[in-house]
DRENSEKE-839637 format. One record per residue (C-alpha): residue number from 0; x, z, y. Coordinates in Angstrom, 3 decimals. Each point is the difference from the previous one (the first is absolute). Layout:
<recs>
<rec><num>NUM</num><px>X</px><pz>Z</pz><py>Y</py></rec>
...
</recs>
This chain:
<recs>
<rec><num>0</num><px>53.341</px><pz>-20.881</pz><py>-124.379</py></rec>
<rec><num>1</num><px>1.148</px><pz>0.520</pz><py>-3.482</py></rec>
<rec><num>2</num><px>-2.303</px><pz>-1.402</pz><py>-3.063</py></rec>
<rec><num>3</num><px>-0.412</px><pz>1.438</pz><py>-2.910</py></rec>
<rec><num>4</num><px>-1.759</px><pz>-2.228</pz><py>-3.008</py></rec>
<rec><num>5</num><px>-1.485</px><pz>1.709</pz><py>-3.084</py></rec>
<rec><num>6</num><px>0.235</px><pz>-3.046</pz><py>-2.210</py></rec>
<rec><num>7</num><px>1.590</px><pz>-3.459</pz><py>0.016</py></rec>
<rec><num>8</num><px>-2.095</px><pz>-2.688</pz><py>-0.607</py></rec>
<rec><num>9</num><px>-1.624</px><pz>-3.278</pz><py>1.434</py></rec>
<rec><num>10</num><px>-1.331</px><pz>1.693</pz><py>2.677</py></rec>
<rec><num>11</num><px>3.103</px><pz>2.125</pz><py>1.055</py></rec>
<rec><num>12</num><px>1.874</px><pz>-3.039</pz><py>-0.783</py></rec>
<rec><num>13</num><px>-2.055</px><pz>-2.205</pz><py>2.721</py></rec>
<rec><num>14</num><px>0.656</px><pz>3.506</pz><py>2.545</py></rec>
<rec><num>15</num><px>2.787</px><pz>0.522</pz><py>-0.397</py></rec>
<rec><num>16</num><px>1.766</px><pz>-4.027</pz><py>0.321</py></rec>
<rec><num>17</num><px>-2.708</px><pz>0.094</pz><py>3.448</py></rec>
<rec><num>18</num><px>1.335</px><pz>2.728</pz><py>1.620</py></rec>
<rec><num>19</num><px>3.905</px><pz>-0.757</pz><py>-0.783</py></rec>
<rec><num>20</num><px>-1.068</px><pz>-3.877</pz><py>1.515</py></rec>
<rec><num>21</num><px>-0.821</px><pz>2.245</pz><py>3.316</py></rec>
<rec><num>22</num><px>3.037</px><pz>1.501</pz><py>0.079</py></rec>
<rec><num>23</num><px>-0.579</px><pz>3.254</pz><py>-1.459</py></rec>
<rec><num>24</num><px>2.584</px><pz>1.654</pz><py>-1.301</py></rec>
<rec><num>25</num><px>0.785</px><pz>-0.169</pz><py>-3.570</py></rec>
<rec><num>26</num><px>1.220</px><pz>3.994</pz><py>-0.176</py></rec>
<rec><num>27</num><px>-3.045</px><pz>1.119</pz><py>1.501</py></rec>
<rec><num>28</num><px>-1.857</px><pz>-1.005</pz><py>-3.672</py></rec>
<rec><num>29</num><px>0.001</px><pz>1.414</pz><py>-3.153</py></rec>
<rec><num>30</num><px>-1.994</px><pz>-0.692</pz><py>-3.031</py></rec>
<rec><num>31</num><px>-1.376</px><pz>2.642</pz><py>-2.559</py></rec>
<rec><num>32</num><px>0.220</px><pz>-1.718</pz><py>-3.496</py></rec>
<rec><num>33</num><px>-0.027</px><pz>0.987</pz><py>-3.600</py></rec>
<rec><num>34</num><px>1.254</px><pz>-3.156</pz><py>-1.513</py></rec>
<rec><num>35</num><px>3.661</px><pz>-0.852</pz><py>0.323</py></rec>
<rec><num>36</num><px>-0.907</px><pz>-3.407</pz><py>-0.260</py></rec>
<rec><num>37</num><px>-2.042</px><pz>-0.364</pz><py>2.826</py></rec>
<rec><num>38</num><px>2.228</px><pz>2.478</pz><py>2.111</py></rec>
<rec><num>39</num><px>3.361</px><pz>-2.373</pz><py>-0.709</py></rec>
<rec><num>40</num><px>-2.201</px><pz>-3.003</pz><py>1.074</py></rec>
<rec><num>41</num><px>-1.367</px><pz>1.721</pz><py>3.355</py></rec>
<rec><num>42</num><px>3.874</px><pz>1.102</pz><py>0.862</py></rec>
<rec><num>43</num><px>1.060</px><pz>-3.555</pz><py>-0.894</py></rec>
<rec><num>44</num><px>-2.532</px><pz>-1.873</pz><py>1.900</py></rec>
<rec><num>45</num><px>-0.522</px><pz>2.018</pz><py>2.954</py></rec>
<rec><num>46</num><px>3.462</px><pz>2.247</pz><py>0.332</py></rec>
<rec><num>47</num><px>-2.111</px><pz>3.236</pz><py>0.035</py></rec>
<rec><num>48</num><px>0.474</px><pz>3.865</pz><py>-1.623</py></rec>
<rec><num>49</num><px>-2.231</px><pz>-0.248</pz><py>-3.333</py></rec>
<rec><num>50</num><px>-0.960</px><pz>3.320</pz><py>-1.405</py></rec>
<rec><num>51</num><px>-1.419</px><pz>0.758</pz><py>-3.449</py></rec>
<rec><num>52</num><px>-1.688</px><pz>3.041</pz><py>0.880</py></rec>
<rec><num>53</num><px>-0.839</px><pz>1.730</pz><py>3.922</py></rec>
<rec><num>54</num><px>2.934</px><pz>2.649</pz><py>1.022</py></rec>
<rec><num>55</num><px>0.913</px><pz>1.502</pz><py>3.305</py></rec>
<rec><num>56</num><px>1.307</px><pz>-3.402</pz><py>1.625</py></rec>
<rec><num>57</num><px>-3.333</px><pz>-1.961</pz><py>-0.741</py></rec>
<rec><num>58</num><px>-2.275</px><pz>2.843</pz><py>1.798</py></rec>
<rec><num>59</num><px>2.583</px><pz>-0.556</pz><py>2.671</py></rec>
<rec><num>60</num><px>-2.358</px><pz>-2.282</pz><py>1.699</py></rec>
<rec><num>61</num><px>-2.988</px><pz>-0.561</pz><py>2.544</py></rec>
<rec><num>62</num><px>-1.989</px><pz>-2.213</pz><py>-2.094</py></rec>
<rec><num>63</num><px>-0.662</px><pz>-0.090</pz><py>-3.968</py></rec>
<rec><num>64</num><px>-1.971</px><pz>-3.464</pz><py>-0.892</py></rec>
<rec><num>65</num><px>-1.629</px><pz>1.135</pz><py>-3.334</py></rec>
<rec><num>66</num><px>0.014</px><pz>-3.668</pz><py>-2.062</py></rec>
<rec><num>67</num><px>-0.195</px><pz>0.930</pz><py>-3.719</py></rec>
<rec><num>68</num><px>-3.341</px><pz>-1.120</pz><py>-1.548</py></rec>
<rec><num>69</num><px>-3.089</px><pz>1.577</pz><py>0.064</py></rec>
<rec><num>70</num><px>-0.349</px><pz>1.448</pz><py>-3.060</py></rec>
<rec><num>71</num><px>4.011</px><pz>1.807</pz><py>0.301</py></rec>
<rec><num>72</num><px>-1.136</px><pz>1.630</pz><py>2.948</py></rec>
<rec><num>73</num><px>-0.855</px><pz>3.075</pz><py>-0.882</py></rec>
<rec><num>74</num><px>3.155</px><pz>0.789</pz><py>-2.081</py></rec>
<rec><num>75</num><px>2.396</px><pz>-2.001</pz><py>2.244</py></rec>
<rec><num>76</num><px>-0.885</px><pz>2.584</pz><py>2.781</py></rec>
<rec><num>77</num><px>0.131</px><pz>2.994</pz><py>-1.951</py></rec>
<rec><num>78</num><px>3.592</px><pz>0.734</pz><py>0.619</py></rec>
<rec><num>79</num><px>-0.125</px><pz>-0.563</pz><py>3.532</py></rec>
<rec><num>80</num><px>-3.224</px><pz>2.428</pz><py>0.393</py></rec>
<rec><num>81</num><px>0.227</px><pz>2.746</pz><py>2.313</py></rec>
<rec><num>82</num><px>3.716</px><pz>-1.309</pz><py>1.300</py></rec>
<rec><num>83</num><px>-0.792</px><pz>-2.160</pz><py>2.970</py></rec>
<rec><num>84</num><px>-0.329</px><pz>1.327</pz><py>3.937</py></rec>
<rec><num>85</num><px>-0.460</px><pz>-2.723</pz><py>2.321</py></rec>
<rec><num>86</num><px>0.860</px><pz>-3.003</pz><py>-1.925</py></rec>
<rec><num>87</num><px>-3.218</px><pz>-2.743</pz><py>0.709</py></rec>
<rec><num>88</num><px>-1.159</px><pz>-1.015</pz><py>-3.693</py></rec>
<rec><num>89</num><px>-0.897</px><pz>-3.685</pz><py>0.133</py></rec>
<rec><num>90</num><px>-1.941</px><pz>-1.261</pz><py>-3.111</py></rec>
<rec><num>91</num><px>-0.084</px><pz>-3.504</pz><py>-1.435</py></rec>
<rec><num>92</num><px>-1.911</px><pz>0.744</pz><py>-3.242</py></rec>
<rec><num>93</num><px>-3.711</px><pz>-1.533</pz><py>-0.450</py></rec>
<rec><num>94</num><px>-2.901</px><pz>2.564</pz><py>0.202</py></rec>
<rec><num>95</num><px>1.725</px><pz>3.023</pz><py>0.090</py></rec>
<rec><num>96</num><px>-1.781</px><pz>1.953</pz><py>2.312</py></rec>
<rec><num>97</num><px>2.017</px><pz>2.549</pz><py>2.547</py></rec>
<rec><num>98</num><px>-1.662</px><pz>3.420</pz><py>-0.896</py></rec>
<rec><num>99</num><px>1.356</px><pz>-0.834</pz><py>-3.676</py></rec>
<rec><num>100</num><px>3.359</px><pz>-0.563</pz><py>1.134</py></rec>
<rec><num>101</num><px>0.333</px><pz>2.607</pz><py>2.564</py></rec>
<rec><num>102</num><px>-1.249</px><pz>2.456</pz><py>-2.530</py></rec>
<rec><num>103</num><px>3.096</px><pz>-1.506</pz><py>-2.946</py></rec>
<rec><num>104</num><px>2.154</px><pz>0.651</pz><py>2.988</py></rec>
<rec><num>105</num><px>-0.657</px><pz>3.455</pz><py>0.287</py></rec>
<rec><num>106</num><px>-2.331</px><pz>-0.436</pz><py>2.867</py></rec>
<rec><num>107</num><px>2.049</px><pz>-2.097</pz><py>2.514</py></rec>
<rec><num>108</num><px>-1.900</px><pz>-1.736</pz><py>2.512</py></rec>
<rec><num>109</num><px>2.262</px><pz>-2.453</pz><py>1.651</py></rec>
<rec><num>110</num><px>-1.804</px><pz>-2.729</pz><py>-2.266</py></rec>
<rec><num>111</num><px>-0.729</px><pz>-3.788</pz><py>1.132</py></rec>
<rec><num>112</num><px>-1.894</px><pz>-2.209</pz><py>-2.522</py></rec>
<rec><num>113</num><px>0.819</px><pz>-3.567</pz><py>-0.073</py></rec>
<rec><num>114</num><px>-0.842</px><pz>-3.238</pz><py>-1.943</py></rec>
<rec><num>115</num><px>2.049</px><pz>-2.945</pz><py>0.332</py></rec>
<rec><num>116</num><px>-0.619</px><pz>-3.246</pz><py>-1.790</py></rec>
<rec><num>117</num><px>2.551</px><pz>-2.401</pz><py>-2.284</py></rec>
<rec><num>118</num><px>0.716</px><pz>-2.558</pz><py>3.007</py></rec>
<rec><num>119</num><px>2.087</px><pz>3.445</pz><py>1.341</py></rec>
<rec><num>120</num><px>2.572</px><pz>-1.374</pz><py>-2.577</py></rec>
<rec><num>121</num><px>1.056</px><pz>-3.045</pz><py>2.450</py></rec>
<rec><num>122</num><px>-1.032</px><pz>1.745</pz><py>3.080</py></rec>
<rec><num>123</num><px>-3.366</px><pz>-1.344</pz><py>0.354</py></rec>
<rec><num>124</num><px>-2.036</px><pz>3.085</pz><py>-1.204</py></rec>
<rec><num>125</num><px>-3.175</px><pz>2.053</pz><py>2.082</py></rec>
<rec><num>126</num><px>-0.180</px><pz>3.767</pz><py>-0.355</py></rec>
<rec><num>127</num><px>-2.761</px><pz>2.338</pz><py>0.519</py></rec>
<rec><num>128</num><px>1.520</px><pz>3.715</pz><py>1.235</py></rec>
<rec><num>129</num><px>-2.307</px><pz>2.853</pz><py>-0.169</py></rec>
<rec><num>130</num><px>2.120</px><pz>3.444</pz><py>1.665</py></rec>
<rec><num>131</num><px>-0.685</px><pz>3.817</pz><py>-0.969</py></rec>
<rec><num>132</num><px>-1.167</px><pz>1.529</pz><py>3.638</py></rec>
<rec><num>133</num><px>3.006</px><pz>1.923</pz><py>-0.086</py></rec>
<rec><num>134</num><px>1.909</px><pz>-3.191</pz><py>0.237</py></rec>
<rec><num>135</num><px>1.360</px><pz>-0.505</pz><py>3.816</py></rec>
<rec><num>136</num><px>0.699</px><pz>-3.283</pz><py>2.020</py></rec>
<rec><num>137</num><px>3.574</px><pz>-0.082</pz><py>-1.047</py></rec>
<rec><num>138</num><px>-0.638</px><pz>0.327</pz><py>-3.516</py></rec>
<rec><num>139</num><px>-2.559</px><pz>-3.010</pz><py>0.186</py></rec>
<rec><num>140</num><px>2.290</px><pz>-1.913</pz><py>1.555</py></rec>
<rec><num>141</num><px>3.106</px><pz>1.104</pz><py>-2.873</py></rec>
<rec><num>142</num><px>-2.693</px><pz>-1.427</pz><py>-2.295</py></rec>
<rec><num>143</num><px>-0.577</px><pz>-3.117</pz><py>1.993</py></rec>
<rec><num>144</num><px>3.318</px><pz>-1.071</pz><py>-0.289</py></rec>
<rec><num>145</num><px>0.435</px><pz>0.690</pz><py>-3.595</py></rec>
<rec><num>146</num><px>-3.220</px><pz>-1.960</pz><py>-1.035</py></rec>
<rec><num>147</num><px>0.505</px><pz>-2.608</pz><py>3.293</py></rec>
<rec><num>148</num><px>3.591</px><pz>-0.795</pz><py>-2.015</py></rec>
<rec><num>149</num><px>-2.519</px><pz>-2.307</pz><py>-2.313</py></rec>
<rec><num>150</num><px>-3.015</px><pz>-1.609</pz><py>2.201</py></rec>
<rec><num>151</num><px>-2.396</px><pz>1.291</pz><py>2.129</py></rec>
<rec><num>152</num><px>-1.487</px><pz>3.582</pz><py>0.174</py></rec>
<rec><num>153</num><px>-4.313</px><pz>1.504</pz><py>0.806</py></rec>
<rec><num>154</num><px>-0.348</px><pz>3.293</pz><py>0.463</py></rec>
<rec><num>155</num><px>-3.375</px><pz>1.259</pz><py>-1.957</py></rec>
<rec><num>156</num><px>-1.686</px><pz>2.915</pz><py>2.009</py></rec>
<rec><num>157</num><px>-2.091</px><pz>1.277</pz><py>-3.277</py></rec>
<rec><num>158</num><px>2.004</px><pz>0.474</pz><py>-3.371</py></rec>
<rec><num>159</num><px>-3.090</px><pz>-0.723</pz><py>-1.858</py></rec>
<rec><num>160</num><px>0.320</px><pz>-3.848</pz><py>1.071</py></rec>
<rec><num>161</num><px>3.302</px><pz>0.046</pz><py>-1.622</py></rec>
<rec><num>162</num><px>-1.130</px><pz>-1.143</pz><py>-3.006</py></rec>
<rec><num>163</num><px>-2.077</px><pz>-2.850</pz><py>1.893</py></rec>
<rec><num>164</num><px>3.434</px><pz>-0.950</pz><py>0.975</py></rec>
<rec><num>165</num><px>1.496</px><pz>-0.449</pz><py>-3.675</py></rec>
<rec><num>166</num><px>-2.969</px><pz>-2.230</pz><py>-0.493</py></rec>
<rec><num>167</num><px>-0.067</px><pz>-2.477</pz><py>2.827</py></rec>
<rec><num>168</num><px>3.951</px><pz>-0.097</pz><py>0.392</py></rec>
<rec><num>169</num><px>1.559</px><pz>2.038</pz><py>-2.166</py></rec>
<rec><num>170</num><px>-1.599</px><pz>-2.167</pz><py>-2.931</py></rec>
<rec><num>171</num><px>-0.815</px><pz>-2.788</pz><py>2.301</py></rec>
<rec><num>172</num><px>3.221</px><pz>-1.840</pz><py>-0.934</py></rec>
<rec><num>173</num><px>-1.705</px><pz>-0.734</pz><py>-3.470</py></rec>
<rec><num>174</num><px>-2.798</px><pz>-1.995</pz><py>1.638</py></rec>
<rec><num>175</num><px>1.826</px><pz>-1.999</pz><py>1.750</py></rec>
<rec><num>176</num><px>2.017</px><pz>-0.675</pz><py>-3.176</py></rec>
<rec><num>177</num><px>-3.453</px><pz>-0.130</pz><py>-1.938</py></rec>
<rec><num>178</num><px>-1.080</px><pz>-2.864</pz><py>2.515</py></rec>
<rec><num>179</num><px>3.524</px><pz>-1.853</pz><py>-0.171</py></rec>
<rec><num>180</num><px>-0.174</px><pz>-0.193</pz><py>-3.768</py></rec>
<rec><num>181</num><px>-3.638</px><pz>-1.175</pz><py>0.347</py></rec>
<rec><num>182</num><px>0.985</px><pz>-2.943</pz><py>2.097</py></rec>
<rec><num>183</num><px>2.913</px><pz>-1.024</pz><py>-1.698</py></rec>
<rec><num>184</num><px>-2.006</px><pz>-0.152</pz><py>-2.987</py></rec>
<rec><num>185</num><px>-2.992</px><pz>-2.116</pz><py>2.044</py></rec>
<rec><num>186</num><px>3.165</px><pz>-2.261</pz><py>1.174</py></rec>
<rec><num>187</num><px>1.092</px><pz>-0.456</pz><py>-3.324</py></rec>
<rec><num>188</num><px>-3.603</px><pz>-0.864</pz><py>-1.290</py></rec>
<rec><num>189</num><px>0.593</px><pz>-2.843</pz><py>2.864</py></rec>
<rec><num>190</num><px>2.703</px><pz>-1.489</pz><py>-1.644</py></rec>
<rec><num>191</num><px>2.628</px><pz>1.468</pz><py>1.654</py></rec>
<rec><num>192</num><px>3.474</px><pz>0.888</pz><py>-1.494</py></rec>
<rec><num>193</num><px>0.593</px><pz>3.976</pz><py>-0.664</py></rec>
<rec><num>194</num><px>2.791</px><pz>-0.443</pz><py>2.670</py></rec>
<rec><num>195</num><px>-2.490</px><pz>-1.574</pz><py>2.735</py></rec>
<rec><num>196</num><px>-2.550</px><pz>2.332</pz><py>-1.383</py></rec>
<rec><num>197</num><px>2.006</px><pz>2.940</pz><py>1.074</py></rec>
<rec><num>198</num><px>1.830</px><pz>-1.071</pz><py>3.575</py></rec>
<rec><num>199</num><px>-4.266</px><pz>-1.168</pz><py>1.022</py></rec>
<rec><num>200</num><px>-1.271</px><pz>3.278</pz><py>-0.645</py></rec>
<rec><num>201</num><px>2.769</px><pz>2.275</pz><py>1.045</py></rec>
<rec><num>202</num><px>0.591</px><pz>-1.964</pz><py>3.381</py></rec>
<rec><num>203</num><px>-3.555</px><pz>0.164</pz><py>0.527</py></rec>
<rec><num>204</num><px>-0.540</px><pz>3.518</pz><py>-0.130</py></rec>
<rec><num>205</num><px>3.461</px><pz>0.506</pz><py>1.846</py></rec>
<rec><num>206</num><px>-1.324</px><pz>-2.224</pz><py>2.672</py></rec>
<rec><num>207</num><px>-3.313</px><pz>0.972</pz><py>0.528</py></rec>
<rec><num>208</num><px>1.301</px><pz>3.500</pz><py>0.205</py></rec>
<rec><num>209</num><px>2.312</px><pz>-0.871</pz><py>2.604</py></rec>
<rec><num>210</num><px>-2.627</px><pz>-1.814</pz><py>1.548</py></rec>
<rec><num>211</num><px>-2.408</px><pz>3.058</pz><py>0.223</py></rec>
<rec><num>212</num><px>2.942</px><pz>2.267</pz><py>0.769</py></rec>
<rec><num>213</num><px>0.846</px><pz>-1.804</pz><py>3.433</py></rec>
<rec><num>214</num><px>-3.374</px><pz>-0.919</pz><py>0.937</py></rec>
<rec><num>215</num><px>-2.532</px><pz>2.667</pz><py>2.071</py></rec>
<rec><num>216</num><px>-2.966</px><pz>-1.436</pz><py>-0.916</py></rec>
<rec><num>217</num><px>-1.599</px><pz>1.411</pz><py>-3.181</py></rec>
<rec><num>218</num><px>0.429</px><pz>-1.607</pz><py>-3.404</py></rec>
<rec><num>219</num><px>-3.664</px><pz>-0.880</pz><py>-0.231</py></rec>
<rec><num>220</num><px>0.488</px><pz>-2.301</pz><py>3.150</py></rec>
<rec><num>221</num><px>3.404</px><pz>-1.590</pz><py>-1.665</py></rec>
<rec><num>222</num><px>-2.019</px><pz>-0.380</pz><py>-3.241</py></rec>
<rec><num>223</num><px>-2.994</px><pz>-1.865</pz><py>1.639</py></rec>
<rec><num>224</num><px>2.710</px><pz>-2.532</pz><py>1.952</py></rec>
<rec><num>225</num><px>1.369</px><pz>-1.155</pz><py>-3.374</py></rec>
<rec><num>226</num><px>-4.011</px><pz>-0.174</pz><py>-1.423</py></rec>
<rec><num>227</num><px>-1.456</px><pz>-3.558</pz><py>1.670</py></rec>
<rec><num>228</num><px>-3.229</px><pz>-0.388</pz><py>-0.766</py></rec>
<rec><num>229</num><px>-0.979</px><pz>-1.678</pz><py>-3.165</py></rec>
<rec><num>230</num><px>3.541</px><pz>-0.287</pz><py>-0.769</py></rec>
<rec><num>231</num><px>2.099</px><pz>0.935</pz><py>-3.155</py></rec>
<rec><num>232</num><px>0.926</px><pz>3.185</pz><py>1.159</py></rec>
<rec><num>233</num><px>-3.541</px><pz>1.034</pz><py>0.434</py></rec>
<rec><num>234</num><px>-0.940</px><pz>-1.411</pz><py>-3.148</py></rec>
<rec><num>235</num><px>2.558</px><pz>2.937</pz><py>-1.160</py></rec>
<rec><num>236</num><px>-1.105</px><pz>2.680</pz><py>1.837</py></rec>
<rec><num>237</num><px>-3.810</px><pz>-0.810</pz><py>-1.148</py></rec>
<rec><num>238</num><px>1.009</px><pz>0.533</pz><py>-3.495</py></rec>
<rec><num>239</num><px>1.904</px><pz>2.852</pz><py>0.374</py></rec>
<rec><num>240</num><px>-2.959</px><pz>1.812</pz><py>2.134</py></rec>
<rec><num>241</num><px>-2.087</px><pz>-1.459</pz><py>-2.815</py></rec>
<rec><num>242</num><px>2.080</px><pz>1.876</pz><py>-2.675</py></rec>
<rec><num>243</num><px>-0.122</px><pz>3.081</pz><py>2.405</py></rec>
<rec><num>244</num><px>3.756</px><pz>0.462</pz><py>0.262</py></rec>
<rec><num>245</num><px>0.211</px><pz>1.725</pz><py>3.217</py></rec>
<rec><num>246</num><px>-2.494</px><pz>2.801</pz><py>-1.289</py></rec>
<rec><num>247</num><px>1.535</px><pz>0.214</pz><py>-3.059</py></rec>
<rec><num>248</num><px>3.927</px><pz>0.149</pz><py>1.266</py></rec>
<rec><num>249</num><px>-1.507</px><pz>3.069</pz><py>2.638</py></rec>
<rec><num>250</num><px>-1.597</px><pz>1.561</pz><py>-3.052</py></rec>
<rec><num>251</num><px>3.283</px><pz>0.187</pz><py>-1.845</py></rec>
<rec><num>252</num><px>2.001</px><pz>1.229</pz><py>2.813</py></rec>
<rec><num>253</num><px>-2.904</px><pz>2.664</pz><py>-0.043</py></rec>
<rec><num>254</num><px>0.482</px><pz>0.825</pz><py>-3.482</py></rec>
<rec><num>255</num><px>4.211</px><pz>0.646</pz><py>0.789</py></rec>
<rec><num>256</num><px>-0.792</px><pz>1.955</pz><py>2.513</py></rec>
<rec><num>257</num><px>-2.085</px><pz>2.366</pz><py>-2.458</py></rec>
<rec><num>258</num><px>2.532</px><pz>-0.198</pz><py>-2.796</py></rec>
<rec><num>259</num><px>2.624</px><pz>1.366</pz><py>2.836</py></rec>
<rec><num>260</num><px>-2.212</px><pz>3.139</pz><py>0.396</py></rec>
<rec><num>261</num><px>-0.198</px><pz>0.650</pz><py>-3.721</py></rec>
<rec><num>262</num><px>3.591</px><pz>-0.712</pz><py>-0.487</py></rec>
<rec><num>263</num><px>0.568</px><pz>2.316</pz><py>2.979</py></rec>
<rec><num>264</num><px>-2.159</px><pz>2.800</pz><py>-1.816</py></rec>
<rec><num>265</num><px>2.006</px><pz>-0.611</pz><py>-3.136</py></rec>
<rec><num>266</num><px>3.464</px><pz>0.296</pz><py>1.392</py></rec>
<rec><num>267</num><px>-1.201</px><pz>3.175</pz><py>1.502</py></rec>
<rec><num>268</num><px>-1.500</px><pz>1.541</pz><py>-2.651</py></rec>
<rec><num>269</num><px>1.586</px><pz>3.283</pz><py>-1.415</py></rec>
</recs>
């Protein structure tokens, strides 16, 4: 299979070093991007054909992984609209929906939505795929090992909980850093030094991730083995469902999710 990326940044960065530490083959990439800056840094980094603009030799593929941002996508497609046949389009941008980008293409179907999150960038990333009907096995499974290069992949059967997606994991990685900070900053209230402060909360959240990860029993039940009854860690969880912070963190989630739709209906808009 040879890849084509349409844009060079974090993202194509973090799929591009995961699928050269598989063993894919360096001359089966190349990179579409404007900047000579960023193209002499891909080609030094990664040994890979960097392009500032698509020819004949970058449509010379099977798959084109669209990874410019959002708001370029209209006019980063426009010279590649109505030149594709069979290529399968695989899209890493937030909220752009794939009725807008078939239709920049010059109506090409072969589209499969996707939204990875930031842990992608040391291999440790989810991704929610959504796939055009017209989208075979094969062609899922070309986009499973693009997106597999960085972390685990979920297929999404309805392109309308796409942007659900971008708000539980595609955004989720801010949480988690939201409740990090928010402990470090309770451990340093403690007394604790900013160093200690840090390696508490971070191995915390590593662990009791890890924790949840290899255990089959839900997190509700690992939750209520750490909570002993009149204990401190009840006397926690009493103020937090005081303060209403489960309701209020699914609220919020809520409200991304709705701010994905409207940015979806902006991104579209002609």
């Amino acid at each position: 299979m040879r890849i084509t990326f349409l844009g060079g940044g974090n993202m194509a960065n973090a799929l591009i070093g995961g699928l050269l530490r598989q063993d894919f083959p360096s001359g089966d990439i190349k990179v579409i991007e404007p900047l000579a800056e960023n193209r002499e840094r891909l080609a030094a980094a990664f040994g890979i054909a960097c392009l500032p603009a698509p020819d004949a030799s970058a449509l010379a593929c099977e798959t084109i992984v669209l990874s410019v941002k959002p708001q370029q996508m209209r006019e980063a497609l426009s010279p590649l609209a109505g030149k594709l046949r069979s290529q399968l389009v695989i899209s890493i941008a937030a909220g752009t929906r794939l009725t807008d980008i078939s239709r920049w293409l010059g109506g090409h179907r072969k589209l499969v939505r996707t939204m990875p999150n930031t842990p992608a960038l040391i291999g440790a990333g989810i991704t929610g795929l959504f796939a055009d009907p017209s989208v075979g096995a094969g062609e899922r499974r070309q986009a499973e090992q693009v997106l597999g290069a960085v972390g685990k992949t979920l297929w999404i059967a309805d392109e309308a909980m796409m942007d659900a997606v971008t708000a539980v994991s595609g955004s989720g990685p801010a949480y988690v850093f939201y409740f990090i900070e928010s402990l470090r900053d309770a451990a340093l209230a403690l007394g604790f030094s900013e160093e200690q402060a840090r390696q508490l909360a971070i191995e915390t959240v590593v662990g009791a991730a890890a924790l949840a990860a290899a255990s089959r029993e839900d997190v509700s039940i690992l939750r209520q083995r750490v909570t002993s009854r009149g204990g401190t860690t009840e006397a926690a969880l009493n103020s937090l469902d005081a303060d209403k912070v489960k309701t209020a963190f699914v609220r919020a989630i809520k409200a991304a999710d709705a701010r994905g739709r409207e940015l979806g209906d902006l991104l579209g808009k002609d």
